[in-house]
C-alpha positions in Angstrom: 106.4 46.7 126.3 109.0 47.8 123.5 110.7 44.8 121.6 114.4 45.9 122.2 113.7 45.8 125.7 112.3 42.2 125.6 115.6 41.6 123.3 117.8 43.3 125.5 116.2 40.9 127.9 116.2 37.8 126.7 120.3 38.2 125.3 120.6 39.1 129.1 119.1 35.9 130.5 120.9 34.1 127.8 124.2 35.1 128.8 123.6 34.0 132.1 122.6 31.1 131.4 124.8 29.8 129.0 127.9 29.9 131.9 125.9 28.1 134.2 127.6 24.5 134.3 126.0 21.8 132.5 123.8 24.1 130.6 125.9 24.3 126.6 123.9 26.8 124.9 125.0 27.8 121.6 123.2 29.5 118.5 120.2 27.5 118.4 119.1 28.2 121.6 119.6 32.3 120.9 117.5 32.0 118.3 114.9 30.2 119.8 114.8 32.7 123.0 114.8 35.2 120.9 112.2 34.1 118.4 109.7 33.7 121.7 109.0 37.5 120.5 107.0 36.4 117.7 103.7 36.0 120.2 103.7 39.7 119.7 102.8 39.4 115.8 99.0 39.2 117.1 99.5 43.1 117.1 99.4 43.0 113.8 95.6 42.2 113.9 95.1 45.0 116.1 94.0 48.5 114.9 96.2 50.8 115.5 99.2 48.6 115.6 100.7 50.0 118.6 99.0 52.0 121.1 100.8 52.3 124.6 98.1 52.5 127.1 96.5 49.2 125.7 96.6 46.3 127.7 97.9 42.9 125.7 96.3 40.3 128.0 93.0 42.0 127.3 93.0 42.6 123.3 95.9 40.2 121.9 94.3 37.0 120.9 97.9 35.0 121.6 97.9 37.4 124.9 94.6 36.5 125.6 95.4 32.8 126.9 98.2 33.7 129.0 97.3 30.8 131.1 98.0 28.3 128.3 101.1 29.8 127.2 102.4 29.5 130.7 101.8 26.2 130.8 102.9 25.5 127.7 106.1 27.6 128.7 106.9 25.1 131.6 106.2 21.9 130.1 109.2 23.4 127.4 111.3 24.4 130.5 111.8 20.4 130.7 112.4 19.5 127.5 116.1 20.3 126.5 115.9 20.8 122.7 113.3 23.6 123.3 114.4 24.9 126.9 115.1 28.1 125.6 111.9 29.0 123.9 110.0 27.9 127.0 112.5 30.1 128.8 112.0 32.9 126.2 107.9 32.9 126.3 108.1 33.0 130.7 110.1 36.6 130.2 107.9 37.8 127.5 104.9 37.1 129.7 106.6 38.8 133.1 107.9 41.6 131.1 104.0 42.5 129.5 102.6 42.0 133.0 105.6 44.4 134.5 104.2 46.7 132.1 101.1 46.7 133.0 101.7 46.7 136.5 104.1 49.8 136.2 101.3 51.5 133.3 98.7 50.9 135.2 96.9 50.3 132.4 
């Protein structure tokens, strides 16, 4: 999956969240749902770069223990400082499995 479309995303899911009562998010928590994205610099270590039909969970090192990063993603859900970044890594993770899903790859 592109990065503006996981952007796009996660400025979506901020918005939303940030007029639910109780819930004051201000420009720490963008940052940190938007800095979720860096679990996509393991591309870097991939050759090419970018290919489309290439499946993260399968050649990604950080992609590769999805498991662990969704735990790790919930355990953050509960802790308010970083809420957002566990927030941010949970819609990366569904967005690259939508992908693959809709890819078939």
């Amino acid at each position: 999956m592109t990065i503006p479309i996981h952007i796009a995303t996660n400025l979506a899911v901020f918005l939303i969240l940030s007029n639910i009562p109780g819930i004051e998010a201000n420009y720490y928590d963008l940052a940190l749902i938007i800095s979720s994205n860096l679990v996509d610099l393991d591309h870097l270590f991939s050759r090419p770069i970018y290919h489309p039909k290439r499946n993260p969970f399968k050649t990604h090192f950080l992609h590769k223990k999805w498991m662990y990063m969704i735990a790790l993603s919930f355990i953050l859900f509960f802790v308010r400082p970083v809420m957002f970044l566990g927030v941010g890594l949970l819609l990366h993770f569904l967005l690259d499995y939508i992908y693959i899903k809709r890819e078939k790859v």
